[in-house]
Backbone as a chain_set.jsonl record, in Angstrom:
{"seq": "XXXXXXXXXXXXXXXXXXXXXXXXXXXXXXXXXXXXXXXXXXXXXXXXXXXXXXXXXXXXXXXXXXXXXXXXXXXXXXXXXXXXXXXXXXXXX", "coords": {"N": [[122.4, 93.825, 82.436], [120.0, 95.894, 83.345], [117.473, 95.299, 85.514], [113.339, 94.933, 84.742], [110.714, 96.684, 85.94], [108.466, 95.307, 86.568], [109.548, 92.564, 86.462], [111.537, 93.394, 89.208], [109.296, 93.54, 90.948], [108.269, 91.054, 91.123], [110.268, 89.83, 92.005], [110.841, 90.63, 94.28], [108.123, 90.047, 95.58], [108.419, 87.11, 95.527], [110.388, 87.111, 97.558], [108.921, 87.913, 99.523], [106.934, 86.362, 100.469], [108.331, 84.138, 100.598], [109.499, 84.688, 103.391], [106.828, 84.425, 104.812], [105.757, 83.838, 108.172], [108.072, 84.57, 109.537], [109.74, 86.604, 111.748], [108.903, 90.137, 111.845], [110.348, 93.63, 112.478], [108.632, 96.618, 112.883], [109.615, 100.053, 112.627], [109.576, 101.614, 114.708], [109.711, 99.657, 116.701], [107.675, 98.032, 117.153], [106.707, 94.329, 116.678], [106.154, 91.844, 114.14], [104.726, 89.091, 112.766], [103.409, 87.715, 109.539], [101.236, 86.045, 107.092], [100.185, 84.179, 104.431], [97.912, 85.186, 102.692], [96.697, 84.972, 100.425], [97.282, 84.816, 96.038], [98.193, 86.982, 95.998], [98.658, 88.959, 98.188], [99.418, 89.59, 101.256], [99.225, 88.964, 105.345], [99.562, 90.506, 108.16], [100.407, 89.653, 111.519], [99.559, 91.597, 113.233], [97.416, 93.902, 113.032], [94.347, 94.667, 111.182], [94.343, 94.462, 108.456], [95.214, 93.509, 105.364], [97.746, 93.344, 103.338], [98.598, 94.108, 99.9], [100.372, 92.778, 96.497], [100.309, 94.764, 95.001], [100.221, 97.193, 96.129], [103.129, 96.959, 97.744], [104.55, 96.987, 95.162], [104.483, 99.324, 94.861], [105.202, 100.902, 96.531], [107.959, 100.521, 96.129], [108.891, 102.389, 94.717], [110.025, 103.874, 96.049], [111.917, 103.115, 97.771], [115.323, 102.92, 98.597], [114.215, 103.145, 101.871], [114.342, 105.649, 104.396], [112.905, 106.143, 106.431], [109.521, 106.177, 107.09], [108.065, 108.206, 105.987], [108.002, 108.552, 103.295], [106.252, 106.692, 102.294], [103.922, 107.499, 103.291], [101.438, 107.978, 102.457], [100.271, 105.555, 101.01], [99.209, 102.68, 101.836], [99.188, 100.862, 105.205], [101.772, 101.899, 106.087], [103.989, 101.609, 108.13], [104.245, 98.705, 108.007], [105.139, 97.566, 105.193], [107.551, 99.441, 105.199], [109.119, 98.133, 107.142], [109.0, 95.474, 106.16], [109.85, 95.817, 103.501], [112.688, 96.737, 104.128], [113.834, 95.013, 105.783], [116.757, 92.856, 105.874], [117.152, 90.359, 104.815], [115.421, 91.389, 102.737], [115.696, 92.887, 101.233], [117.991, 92.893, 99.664], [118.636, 92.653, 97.323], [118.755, 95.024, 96.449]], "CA": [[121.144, 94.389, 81.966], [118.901, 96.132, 84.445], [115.853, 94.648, 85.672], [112.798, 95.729, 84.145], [109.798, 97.251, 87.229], [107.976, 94.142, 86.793], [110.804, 91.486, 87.383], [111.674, 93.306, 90.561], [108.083, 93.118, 91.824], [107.909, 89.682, 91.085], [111.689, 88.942, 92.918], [110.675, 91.202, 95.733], [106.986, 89.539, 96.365], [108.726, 86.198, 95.889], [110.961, 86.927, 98.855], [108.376, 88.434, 100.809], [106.118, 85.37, 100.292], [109.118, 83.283, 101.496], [109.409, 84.626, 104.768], [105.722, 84.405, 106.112], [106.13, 83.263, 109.2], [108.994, 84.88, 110.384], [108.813, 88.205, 112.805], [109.813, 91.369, 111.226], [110.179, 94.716, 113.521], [108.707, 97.558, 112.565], [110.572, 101.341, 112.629], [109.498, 101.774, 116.365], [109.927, 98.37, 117.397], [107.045, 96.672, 116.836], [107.153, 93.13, 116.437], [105.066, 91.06, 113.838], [105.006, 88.193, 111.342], [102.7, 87.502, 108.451], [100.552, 84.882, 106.238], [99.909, 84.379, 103.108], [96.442, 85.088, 102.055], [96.512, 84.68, 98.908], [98.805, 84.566, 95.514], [98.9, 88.807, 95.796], [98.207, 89.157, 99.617], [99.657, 88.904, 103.217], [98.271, 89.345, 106.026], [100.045, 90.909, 109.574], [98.946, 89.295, 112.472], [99.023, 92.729, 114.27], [96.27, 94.311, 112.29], [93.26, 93.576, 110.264], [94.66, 94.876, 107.226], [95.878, 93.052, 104.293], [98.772, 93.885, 102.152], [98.85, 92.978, 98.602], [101.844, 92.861, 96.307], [100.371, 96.2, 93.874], [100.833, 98.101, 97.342], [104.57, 96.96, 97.558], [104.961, 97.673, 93.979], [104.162, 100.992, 94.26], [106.352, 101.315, 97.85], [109.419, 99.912, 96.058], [109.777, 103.445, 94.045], [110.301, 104.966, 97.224], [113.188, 102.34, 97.976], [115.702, 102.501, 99.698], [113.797, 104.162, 102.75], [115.244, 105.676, 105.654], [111.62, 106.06, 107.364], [108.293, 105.625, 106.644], [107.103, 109.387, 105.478], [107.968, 108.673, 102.103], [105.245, 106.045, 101.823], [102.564, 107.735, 104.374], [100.73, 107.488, 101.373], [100.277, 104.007, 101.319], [98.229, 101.487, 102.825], [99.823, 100.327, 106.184], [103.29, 102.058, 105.75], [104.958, 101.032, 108.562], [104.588, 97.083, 107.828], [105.704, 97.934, 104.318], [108.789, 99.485, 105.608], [109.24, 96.591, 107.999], [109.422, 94.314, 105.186], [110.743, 95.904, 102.235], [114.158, 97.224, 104.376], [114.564, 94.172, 106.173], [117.744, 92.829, 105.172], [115.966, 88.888, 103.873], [113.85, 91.429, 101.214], [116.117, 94.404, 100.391], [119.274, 92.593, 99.439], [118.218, 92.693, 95.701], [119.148, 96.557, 95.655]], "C": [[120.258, 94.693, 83.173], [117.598, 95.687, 84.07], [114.466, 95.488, 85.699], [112.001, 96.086, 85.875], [108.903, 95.929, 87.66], [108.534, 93.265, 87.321], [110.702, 92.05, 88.485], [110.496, 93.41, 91.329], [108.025, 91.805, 92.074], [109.196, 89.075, 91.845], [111.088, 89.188, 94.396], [109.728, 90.453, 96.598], [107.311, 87.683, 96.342], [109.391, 85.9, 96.786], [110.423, 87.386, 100.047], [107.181, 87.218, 101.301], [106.882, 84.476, 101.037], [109.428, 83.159, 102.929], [108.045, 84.776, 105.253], [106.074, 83.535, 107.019], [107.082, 83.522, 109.883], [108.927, 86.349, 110.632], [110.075, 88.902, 111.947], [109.884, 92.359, 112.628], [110.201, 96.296, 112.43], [109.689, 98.978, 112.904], [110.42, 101.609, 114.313], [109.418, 100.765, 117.127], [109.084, 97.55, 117.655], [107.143, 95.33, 116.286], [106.146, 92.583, 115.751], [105.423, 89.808, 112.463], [103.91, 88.354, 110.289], [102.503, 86.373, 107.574], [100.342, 85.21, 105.468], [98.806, 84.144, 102.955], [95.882, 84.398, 101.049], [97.665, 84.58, 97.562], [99.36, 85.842, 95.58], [98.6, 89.348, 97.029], [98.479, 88.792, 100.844], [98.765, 89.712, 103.982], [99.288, 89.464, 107.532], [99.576, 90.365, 110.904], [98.454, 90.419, 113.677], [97.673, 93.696, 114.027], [95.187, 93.876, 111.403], [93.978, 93.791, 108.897], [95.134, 94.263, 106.426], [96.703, 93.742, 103.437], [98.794, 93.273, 100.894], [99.776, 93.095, 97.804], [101.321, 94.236, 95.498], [100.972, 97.116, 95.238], [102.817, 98.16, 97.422], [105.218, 97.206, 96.405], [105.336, 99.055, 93.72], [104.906, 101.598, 95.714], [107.736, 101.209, 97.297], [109.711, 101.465, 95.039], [110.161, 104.165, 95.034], [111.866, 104.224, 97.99], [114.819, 102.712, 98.001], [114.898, 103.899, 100.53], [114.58, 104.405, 103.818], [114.305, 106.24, 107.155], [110.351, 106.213, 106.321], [107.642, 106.948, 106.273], [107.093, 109.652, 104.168], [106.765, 108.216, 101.224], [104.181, 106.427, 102.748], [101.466, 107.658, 103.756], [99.901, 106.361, 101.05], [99.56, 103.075, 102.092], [99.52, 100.963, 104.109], [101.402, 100.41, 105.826], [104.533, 101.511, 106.813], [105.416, 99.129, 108.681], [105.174, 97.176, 106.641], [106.89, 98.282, 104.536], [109.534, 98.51, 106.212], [109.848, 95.617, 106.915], [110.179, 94.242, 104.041], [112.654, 96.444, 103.073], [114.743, 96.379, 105.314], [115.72, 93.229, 105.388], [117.646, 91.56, 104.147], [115.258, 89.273, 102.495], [115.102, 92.349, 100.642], [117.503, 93.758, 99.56], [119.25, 92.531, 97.647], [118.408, 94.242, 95.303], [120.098, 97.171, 96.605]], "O": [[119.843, 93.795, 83.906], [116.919, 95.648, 83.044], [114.327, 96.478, 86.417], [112.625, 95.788, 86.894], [108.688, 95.591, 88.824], [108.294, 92.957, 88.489], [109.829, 91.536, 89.185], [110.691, 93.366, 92.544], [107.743, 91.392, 93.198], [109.154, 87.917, 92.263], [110.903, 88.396, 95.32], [109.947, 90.15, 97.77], [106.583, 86.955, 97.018], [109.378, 84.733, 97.176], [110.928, 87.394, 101.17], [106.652, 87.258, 102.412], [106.383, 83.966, 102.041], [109.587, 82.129, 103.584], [108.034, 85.372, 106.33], [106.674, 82.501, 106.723], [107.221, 82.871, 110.919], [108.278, 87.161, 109.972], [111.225, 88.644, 111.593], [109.524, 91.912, 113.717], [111.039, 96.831, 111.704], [110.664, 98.692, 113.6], [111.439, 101.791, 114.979], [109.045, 100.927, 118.289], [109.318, 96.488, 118.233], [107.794, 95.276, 115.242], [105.069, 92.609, 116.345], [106.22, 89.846, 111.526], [103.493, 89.512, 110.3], [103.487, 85.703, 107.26], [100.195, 86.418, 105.283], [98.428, 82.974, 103.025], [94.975, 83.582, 100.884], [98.83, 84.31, 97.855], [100.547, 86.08, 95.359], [98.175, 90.497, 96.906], [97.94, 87.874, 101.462], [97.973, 90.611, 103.7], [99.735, 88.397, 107.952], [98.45, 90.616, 111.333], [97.589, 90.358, 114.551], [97.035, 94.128, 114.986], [95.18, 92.741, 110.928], [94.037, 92.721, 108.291], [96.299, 94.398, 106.801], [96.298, 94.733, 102.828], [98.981, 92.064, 100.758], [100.56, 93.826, 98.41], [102.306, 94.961, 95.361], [102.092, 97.627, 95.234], [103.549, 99.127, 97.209], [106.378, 97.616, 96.448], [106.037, 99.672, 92.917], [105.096, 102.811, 95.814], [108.66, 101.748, 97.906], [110.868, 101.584, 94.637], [110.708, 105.236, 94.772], [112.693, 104.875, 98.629], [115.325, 102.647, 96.881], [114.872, 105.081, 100.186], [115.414, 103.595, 104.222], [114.663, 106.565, 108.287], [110.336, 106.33, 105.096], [106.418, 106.816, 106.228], [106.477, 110.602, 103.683], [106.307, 108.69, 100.184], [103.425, 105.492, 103.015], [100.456, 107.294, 104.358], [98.702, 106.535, 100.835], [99.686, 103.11, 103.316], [100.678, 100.744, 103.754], [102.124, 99.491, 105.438], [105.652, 101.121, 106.481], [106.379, 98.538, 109.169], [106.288, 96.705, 106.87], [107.674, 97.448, 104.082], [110.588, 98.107, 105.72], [110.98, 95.133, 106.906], [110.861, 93.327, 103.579], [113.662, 96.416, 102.367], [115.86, 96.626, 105.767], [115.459, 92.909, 104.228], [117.957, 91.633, 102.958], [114.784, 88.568, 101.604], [115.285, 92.352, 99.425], [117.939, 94.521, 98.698], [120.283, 92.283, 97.026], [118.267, 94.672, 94.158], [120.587, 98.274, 96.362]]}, "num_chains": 1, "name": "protein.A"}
């Protein structure tokens, strides 16, 4: 039975929640980790910006990416990419 849009928000931001603290690399090789703000919110430590999980909700229709101009759209697309196509988050599709 495929998983409804909700479930996989809620798998996805439970495995993105799991790794704060460990360094992702963005598409050009930036390097960064992330904290958990809150229960719908990380936080990068390269920027001020906060990510919250509706943002990744609404990145994951763009899924699987193969760069970041799909979501330019988007609040802070290349940490988004970073995180949703690292192999720790994406392995669920």
């Amino acid at each position: 039975m495929a998983k409804g849009k909700a479930e996989i928000i809620d798998i996805v931001w439970e495995k993105v929640i799991s790794h704060a603290g460990e360094t992702f690399t963005q598409i050009e090789g930036g390097v960064f980790t992330y904290n958990v703000e809150s229960e719908n919110t990380i936080k990068p430590d390269r920027t001020n910006h906060n990510l919250s999980k509706g943002v990744f909700e609404d990145a994951l229709a763009f899924v699987p990416l193969k760069d970041t101009v799909p979501i330019q759209h988007l609040h802070a697309p290349s940490y988004l990419y970073a995180i949703l196509m690292d192999d720790r988050i994406r392995r669920l599709w």
